[in-house]
C-alpha positions as CSV (number, residue, x, y, z in Angstrom):
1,X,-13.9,5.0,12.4
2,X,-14.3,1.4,13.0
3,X,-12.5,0.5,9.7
4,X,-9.5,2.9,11.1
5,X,-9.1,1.1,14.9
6,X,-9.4,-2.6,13.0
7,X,-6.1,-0.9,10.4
8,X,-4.2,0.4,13.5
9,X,-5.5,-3.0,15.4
10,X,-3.6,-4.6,12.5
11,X,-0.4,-2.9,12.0
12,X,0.2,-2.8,16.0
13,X,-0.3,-7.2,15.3
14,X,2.3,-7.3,12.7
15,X,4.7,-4.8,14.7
16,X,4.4,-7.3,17.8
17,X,4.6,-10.0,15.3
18,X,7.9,-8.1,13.4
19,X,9.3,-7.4,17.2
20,X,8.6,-11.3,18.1
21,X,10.9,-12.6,15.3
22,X,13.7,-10.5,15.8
23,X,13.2,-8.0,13.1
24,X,12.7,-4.4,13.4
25,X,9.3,-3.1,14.7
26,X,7.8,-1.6,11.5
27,X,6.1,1.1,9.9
28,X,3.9,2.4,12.6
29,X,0.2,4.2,10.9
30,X,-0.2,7.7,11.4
31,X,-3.8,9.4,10.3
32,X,-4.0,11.9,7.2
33,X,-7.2,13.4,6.7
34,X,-9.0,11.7,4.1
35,X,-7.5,9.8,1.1
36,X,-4.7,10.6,-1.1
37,X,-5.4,11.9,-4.4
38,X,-2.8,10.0,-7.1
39,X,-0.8,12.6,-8.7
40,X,2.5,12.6,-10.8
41,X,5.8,13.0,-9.3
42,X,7.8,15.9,-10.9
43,X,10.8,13.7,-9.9
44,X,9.9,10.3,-11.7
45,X,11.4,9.8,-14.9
46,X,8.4,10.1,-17.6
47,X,6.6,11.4,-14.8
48,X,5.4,7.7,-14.2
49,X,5.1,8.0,-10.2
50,X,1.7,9.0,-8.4
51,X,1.7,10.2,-4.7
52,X,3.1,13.1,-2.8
53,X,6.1,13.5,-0.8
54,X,7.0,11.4,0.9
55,X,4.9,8.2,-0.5
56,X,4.9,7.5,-4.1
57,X,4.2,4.5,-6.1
58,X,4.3,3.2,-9.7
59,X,2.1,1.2,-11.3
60,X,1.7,-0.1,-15.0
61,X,-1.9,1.5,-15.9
62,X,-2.8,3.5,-12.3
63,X,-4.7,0.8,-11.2
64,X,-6.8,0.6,-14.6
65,X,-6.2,-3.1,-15.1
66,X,-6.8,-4.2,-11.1
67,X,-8.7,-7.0,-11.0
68,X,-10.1,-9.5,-7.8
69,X,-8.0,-12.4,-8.0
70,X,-5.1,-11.2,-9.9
71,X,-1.7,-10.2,-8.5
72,X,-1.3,-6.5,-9.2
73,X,2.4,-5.1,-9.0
74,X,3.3,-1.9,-7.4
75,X,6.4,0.1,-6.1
76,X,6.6,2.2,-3.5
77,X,9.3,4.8,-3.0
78,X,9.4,6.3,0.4
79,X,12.0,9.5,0.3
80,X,11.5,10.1,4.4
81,X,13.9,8.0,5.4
82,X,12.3,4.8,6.2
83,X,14.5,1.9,5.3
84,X,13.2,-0.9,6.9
85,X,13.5,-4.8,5.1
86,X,9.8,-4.5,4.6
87,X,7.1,-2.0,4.0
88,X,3.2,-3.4,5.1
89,X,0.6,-2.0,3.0
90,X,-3.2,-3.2,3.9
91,X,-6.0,-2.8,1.8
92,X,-10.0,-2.6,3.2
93,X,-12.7,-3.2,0.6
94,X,-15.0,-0.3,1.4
95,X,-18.4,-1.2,-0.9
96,X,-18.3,-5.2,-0.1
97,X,-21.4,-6.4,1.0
98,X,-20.1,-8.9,3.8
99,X,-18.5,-7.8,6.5
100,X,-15.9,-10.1,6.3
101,X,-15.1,-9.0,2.7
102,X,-14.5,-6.0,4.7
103,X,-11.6,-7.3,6.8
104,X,-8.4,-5.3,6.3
105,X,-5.9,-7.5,4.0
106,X,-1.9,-7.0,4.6
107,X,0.5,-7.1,1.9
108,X,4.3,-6.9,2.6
109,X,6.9,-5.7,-0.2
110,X,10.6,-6.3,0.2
111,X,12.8,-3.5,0.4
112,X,15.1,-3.1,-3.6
113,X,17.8,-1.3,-4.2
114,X,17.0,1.3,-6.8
115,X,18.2,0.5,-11.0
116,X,20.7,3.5,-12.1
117,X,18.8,6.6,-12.5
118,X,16.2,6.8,-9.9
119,X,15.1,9.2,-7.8
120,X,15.9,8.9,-4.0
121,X,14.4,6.9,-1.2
122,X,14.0,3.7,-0.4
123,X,12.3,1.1,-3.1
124,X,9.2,-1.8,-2.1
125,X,8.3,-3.6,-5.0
126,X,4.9,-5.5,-3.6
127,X,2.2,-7.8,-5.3
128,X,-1.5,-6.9,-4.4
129,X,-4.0,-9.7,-5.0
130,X,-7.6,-8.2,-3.8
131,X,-9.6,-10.8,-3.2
132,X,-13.1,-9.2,-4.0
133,X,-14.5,-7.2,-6.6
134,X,-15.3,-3.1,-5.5
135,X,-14.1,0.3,-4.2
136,X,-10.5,-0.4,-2.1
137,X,-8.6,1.8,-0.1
138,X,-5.4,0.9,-0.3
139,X,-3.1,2.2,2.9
140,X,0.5,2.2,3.0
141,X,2.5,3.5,6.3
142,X,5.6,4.9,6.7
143,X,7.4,5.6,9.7
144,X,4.9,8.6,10.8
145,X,3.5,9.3,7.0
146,X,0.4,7.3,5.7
147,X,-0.4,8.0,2.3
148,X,-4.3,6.4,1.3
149,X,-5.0,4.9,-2.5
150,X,-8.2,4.2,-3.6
151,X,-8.9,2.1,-6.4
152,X,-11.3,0.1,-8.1
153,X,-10.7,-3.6,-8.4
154,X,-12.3,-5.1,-11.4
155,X,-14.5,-8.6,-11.7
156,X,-11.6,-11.5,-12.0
157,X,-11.2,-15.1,-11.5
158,X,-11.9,-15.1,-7.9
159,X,-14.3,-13.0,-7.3
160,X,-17.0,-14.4,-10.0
């Protein structure tokens, strides 16, 4: 519950932070219950997407090659009509042993416009670098949707 208020703690900072600057608020975190299961997108060509409606994302490998240290590309497709510039995603280790391994991590992908041929919605690519090797959930808001990843980043470079 404590990793949750620290998340929402986070994204209401970069909202005041967005709203500061002149840009639009951002996404705003709603709760789910529990995380998100990856599963393929009927509507991705090659069926390359994981997610649900109306948070997907595409990754080389689902997250097999995720390593501490190493920037890790994923794009997001949001199909609920968020458009903003920018889409925040934060990540929380959730096995690190120091708490301030723990600390949530933001990540900000640009918004794309989509290549010919793709599905609807609105297109982030983003670069994850996890700092830390361990369990990550990986949470990426919306609008009112949150969708939650959880992934296992590998030992790398950084993390020893």
């Amino acid at each position: 519950m404590a990793r949750y208020a620290a998340l929402i703690i986070m994204f209401a900072t970069l909202a005041v932070a967005t709203a500061c600057g002149g840009g639009s608020s951002g996404p705003q975190p709603a709760t789910t219950a529990g995380p998100m299961t990856p599963r393929p997108s009927a509507t991705a060509p090659g069926g390359g997407e994981a997610g649900e409606e109306p948070i997907f994302w595409r990754t080389a490998d689902s997250f097999a090659s995720l390593k501490a240290g190493e920037a890790y590309k994923v794009l997001f497709r949001i199909t609920n009509g968020y458009a903003e510039p920018e889409l925040t995603v934060a990540a929380t280790c959730q096995d690190c042993a120091r708490p301030s391994e723990q600390q949530p991590i933001a990540f900000v992908g640009q918004r794309a416009e989509p290549g010919p041929g793709e599905p609807p919605g609105a297109y982030y690519p983003t670069s994850i670098e996890l700092p830390y090797a361990g369990e990550w959930e990986i949470v990426v808001a919306a609008g009112d949707d949150t969708a939650r990843i959880v992934a296992s980043a590998q030992s790398g470079p950084a993390s020893g």
